[in-house]
MMTF fields as JSON, N, C-alpha, C and O atoms, coordinates in Angstrom:
{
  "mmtfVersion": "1.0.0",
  "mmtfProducer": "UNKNOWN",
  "numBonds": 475,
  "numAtoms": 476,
  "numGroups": 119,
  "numChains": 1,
  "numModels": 1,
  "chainsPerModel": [1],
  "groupsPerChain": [119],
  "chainIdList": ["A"],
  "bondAtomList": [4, 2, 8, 6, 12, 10, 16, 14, 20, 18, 24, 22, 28, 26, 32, 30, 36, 34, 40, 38, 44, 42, 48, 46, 52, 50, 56, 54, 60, 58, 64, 62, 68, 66, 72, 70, 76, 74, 80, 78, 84, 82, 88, 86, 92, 90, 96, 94, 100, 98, 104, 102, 108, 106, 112, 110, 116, 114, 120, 118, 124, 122, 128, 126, 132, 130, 136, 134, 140, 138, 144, 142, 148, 146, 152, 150, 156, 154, 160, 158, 164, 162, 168, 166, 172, 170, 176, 174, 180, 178, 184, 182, 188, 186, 192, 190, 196, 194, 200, 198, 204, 202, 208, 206, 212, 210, 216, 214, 220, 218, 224, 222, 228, 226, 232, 230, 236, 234, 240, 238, 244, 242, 248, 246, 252, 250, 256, 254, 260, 258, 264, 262, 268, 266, 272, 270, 276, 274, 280, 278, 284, 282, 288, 286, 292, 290, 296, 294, 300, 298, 304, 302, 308, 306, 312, 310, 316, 314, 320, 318, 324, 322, 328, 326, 332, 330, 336, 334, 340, 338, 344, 342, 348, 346, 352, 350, 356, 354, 360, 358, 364, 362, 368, 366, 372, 370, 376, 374, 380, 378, 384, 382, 388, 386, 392, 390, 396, 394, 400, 398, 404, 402, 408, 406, 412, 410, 416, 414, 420, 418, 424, 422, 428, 426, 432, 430, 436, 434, 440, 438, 444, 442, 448, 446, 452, 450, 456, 454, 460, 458, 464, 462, 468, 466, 472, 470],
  "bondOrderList": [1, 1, 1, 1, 1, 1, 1, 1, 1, 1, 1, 1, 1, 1, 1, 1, 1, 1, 1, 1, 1, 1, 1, 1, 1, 1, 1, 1, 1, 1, 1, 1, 1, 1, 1, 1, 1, 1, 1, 1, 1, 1, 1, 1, 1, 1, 1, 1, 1, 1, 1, 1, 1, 1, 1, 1, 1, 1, 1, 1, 1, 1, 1, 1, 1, 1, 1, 1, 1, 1, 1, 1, 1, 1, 1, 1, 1, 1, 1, 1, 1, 1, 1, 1, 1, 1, 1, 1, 1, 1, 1, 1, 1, 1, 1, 1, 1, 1, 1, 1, 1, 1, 1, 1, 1, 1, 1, 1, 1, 1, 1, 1, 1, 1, 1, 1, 1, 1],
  "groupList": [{"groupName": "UNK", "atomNameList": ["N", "CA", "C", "O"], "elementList": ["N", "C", "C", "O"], "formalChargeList": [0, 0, 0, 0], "bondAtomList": [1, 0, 2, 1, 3, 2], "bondOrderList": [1, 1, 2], "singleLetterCode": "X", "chemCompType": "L-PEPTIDE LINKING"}],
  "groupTypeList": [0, 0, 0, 0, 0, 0, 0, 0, 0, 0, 0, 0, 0, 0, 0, 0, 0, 0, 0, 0, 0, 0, 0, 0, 0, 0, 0, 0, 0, 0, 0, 0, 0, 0, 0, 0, 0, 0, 0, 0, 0, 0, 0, 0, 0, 0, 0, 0, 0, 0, 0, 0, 0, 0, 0, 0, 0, 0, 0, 0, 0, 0, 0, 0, 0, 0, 0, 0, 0, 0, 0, 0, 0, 0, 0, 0, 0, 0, 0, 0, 0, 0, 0, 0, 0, 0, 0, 0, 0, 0, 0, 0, 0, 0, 0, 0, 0, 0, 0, 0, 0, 0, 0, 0, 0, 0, 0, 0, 0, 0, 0, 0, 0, 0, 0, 0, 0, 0, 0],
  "groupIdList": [1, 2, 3, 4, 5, 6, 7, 8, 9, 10, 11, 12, 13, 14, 15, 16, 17, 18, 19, 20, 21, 22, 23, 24, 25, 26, 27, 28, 29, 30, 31, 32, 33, 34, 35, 36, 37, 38, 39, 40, 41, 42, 43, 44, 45, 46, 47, 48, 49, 50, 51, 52, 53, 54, 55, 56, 57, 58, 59, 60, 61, 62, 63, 64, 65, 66, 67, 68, 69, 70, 71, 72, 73, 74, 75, 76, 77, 78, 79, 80, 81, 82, 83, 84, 85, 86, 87, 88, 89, 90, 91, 92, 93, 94, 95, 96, 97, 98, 99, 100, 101, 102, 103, 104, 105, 106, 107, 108, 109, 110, 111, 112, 113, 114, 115, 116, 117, 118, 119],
  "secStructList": [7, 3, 3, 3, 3, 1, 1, 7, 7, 6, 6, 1, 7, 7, 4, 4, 4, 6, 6, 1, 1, 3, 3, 7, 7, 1, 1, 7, 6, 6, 7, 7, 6, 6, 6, 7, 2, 2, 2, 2, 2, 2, 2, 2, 2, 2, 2, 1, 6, 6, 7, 7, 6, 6, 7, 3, 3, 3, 7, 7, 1, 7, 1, 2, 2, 2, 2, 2, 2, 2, 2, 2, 2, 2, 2, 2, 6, 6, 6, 3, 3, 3, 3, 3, 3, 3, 7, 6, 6, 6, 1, 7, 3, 3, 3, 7, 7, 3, 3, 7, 7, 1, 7, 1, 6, 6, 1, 7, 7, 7, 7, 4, 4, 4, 7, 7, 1, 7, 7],
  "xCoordList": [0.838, 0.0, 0.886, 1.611, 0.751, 1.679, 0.138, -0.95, 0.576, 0.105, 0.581, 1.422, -0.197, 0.911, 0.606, -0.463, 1.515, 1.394, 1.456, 2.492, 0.51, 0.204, 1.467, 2.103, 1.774, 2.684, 3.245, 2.624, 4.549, 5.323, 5.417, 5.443, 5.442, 5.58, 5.705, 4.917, 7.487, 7.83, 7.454, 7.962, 6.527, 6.079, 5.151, 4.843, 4.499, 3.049, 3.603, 4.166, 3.278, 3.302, 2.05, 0.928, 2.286, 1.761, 1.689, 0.942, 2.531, 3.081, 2.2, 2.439, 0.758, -0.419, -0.806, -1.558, -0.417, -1.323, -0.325, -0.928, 0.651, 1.528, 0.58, 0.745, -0.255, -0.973, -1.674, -2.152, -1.574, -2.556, -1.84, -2.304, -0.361, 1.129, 2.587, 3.103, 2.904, 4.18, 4.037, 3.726, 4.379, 4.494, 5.351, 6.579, 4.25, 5.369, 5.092, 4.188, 5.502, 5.568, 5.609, 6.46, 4.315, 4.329, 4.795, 4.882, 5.054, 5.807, 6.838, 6.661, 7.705, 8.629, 8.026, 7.535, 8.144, 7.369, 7.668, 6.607, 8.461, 9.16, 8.416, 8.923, 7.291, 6.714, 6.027, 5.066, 6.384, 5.263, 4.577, 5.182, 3.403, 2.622, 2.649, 2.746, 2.593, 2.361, 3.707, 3.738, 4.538, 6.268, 6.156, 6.226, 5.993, 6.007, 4.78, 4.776, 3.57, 2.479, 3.159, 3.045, 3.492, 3.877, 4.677, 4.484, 5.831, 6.993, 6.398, 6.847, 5.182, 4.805, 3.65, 3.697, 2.892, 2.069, 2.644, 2.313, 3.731, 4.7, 5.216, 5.022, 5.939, 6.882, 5.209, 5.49, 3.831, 3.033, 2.527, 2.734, 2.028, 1.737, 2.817, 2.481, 4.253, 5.504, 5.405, 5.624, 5.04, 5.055, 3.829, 3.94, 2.768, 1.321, 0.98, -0.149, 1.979, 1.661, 1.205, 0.374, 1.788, 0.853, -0.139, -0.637, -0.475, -1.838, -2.901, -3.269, -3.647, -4.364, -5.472, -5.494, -6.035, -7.242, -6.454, -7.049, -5.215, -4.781, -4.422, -4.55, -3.982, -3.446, -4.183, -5.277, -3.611, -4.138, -3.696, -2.503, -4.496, -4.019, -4.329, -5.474, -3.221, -3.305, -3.109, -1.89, -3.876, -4.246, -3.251, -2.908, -2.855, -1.971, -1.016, -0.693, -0.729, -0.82, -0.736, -0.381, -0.765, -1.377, -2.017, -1.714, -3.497, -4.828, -4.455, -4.811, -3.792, -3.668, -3.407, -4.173, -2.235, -1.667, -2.067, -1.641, -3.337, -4.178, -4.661, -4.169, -5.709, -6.493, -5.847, -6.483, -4.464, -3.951, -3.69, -3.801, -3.167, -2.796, -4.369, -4.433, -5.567, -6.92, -6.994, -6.825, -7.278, -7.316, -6.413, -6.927, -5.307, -4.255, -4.743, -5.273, -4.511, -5.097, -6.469, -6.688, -7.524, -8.777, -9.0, -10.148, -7.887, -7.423, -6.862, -7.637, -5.948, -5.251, -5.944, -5.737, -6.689, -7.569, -8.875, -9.698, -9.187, -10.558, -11.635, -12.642, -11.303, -12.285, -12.303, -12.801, -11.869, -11.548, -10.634, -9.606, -10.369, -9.661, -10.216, -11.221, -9.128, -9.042, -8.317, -7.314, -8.897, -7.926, -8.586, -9.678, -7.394, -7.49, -7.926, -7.133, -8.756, -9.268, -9.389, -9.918, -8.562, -7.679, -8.798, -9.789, -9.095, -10.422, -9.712, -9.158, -10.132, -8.931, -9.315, -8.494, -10.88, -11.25, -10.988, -10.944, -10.822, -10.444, -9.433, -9.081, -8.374, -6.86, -7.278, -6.834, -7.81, -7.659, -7.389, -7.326, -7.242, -7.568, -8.149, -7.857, -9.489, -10.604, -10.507, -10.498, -10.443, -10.555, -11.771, -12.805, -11.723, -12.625, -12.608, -12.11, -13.666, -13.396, -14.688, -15.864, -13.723, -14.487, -14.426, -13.44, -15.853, -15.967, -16.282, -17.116, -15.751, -15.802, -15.929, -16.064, -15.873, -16.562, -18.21, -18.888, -18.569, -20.104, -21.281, -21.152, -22.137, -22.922, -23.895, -23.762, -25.036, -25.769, -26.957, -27.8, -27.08, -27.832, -27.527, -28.352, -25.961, -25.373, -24.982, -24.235, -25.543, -25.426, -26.569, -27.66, -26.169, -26.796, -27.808, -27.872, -28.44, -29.991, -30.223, -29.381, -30.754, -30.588, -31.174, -31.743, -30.99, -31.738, -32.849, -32.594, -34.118, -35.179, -35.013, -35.177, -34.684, -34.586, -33.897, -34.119, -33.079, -32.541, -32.488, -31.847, -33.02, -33.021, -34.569, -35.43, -34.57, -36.102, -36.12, -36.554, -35.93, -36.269, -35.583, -36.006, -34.507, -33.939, -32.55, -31.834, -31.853, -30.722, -30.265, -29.058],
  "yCoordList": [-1.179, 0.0, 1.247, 1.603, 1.753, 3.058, 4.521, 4.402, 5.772, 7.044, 8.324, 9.201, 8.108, 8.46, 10.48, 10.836, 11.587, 12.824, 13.798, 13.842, 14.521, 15.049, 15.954, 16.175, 16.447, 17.722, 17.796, 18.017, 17.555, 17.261, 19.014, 20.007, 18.987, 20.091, 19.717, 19.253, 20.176, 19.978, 20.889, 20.868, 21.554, 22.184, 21.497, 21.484, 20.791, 20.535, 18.608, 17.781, 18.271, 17.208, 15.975, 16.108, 14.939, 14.443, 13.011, 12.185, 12.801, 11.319, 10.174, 9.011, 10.843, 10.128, 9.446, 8.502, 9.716, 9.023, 7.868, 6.979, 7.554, 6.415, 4.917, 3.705, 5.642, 4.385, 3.377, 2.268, 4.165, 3.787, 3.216, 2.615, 3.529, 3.285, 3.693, 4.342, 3.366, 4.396, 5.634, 5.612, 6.655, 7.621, 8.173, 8.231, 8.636, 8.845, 10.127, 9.972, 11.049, 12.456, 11.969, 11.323, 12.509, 12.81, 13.982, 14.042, 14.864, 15.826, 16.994, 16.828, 17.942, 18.164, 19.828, 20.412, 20.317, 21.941, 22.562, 23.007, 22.664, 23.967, 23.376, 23.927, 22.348, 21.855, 22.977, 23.344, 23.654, 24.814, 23.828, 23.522, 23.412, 22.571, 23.636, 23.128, 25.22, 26.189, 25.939, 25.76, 25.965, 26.238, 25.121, 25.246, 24.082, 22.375, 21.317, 20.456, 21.668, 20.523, 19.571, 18.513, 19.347, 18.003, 17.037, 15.909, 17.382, 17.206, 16.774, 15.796, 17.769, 17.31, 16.049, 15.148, 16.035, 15.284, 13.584, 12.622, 13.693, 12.763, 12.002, 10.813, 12.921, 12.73, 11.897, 11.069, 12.152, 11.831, 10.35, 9.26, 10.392, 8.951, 8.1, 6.937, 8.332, 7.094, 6.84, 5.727, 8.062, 7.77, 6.95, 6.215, 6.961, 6.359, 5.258, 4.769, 4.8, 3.794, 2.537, 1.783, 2.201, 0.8, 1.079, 0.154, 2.073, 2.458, 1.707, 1.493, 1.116, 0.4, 0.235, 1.303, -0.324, -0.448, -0.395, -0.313, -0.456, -0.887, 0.559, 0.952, 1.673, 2.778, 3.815, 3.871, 4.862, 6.227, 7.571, 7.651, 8.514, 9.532, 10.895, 11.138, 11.577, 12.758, 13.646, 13.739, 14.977, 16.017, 16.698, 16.456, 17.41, 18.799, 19.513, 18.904, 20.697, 21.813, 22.34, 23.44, 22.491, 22.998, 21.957, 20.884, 22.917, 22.53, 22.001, 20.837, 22.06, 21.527, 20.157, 19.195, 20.203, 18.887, 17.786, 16.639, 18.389, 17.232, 17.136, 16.185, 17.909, 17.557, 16.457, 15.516, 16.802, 16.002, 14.548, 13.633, 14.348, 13.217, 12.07, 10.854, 13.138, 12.532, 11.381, 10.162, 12.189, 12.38, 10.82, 10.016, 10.838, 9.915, 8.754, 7.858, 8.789, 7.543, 6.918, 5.794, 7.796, 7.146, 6.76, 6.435, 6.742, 6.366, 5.061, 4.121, 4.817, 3.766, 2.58, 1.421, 2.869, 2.228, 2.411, 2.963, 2.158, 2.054, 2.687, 2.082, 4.343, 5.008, 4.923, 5.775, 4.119, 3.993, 4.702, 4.025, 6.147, 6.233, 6.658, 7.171, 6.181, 6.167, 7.929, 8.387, 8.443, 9.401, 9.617, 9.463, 10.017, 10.556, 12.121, 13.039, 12.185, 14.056, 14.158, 13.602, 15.243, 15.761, 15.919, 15.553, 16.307, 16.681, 17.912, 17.826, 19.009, 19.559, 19.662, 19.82, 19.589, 19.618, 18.17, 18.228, 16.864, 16.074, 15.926, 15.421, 16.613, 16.391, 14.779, 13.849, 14.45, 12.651, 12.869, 14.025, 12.145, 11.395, 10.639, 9.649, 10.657, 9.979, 9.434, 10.196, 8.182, 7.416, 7.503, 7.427, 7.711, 7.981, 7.893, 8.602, 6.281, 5.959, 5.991, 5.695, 6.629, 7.29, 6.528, 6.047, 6.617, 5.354, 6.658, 7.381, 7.05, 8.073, 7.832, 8.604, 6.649, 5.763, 5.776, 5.703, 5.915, 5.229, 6.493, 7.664, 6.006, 6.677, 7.326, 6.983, 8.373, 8.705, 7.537, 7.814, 6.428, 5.194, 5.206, 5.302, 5.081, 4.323, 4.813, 4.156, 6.264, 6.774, 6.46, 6.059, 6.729, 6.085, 6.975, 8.195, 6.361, 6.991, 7.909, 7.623, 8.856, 9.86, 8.847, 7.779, 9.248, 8.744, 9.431, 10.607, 9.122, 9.598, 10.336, 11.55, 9.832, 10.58, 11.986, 12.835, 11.719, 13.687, 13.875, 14.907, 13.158, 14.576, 15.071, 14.361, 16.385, 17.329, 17.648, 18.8, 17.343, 17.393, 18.834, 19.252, 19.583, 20.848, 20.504, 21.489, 19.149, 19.285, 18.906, 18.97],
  "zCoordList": [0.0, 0.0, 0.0, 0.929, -0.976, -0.994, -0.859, -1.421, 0.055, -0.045, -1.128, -0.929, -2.22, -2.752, -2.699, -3.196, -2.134, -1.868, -3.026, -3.691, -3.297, -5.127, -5.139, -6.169, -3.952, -3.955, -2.441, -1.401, -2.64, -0.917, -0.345, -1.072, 0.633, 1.436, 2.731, 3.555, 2.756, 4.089, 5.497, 6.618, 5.023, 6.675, 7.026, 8.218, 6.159, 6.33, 7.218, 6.502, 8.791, 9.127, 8.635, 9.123, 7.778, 7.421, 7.787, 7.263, 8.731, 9.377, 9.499, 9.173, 10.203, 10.613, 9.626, 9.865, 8.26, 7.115, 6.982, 6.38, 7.204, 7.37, 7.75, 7.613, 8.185, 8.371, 7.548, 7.789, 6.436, 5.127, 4.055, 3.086, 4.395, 3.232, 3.424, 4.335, 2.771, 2.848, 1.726, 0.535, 2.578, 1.789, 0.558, 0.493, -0.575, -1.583, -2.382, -3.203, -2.36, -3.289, -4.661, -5.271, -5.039, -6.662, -7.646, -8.872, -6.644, -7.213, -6.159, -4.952, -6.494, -5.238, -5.123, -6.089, -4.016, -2.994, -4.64, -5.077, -5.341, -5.963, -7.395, -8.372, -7.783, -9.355, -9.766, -9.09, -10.866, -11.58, -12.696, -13.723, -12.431, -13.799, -14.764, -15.881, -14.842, -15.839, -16.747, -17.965, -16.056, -16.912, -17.78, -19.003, -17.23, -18.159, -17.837, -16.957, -18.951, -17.887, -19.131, -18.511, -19.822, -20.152, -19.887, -20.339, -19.009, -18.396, -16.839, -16.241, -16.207, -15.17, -15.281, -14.443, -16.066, -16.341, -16.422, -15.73, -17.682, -17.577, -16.411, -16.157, -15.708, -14.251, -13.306, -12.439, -13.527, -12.423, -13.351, -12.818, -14.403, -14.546, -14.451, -14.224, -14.57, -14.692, -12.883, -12.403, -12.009, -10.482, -10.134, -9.152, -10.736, -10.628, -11.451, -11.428, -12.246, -13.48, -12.599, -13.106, -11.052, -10.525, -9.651, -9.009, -9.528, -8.809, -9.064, -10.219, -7.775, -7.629, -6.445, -5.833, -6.106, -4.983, -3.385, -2.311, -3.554, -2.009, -2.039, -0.88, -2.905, -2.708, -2.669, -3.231, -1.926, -1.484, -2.369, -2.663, -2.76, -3.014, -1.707, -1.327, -1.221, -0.386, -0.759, -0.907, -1.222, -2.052, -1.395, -0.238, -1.989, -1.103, -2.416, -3.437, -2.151, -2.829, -4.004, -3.581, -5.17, -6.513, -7.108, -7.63, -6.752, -7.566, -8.485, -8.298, -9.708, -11.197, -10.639, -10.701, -10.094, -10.128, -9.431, -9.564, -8.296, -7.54, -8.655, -9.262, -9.447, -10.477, -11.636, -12.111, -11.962, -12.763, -12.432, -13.248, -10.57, -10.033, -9.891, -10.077, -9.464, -9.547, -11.203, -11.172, -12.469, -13.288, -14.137, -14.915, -13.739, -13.486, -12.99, -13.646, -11.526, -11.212, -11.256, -10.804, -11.899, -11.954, -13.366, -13.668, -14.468, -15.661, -15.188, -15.366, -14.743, -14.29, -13.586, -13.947, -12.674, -11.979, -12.609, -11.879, -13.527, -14.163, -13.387, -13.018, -13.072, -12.461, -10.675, -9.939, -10.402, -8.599, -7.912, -7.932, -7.045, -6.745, -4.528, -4.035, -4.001, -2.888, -2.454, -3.001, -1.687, -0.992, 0.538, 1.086, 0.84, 2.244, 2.479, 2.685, 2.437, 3.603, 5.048, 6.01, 4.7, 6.477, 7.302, 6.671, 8.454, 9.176, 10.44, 11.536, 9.503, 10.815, 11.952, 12.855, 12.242, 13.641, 14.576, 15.804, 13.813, 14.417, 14.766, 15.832, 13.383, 13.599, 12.792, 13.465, 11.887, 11.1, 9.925, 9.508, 9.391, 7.94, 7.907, 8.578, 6.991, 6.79, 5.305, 4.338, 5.208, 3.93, 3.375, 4.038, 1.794, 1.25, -0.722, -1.596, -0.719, -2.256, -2.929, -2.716, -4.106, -4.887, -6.497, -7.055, -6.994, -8.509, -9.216, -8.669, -10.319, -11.453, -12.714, -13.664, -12.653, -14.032, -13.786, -12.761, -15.319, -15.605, -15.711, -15.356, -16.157, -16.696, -15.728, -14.553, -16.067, -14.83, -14.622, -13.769, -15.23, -15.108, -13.87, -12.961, -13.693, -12.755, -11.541, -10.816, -11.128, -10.114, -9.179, -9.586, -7.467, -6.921, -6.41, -6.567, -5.901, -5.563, -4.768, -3.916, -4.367, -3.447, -2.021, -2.248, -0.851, 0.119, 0.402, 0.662, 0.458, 0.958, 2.028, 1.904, 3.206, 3.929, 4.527, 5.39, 3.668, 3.326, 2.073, 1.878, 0.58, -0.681, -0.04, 0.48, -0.256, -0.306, -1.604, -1.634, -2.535, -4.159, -4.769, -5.847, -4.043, -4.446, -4.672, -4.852, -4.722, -4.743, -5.872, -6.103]
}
């Protein structure tokens, strides 16, 4: 099980998610996706090419490149991707998988008991 980190940043303590993998940076504090998205794009699928059901993605800092690392592994994994969201009032990481494949057939049903027909 690898965690794999969209964008490392060493201020930010991230240790707790160790629990889920070993941790691995997909890209380093100083990546501009603007200067080279092809070069970065590159550098993230050759880091994500065995991504799979046991692995985690942990969002953290430039938007593009979570979007790109998302994007990535739910290509790879036929639409499945796992990540962790921080909870800052708990201080956790909360696992949380997500299917991004398929049609709106195939989405799931609202629950009665909380849609009120406005959402």
């Amino acid at each position: 099980m690898t965690v794999y980190v969209t964008q490392e940043n060493p201020r930010m303590d991230i240790l707790s998610a160790r629990e889920y993998g070993e941790l691995a940076p997909l890209t380093s504090p100083q990546e501009q996706i603007h200067l080279s998205p092809g070069r970065v794009v590159a550098h993230i699928k050759r880091r994500l090419q065995h991504y799979n059901d046991e692995d985690w993605l942990l969002p953290m800092g430039d938007p593009a490149i979570i979007g790109v690392a998302f994007a990535v592994a739910a290509d790879i994994n036929n639409g499945r991707i796992n990540l962790l969201k921080w909870d800052k009032f708990e201080r956790t990481y909360y696992p949380v998988k997500i299917q991004v494949r398929g049609g709106i057939d195939n989405l799931p049903q609202p629950d009665e008991d909380t849609f009120d027909g406005n959402n």
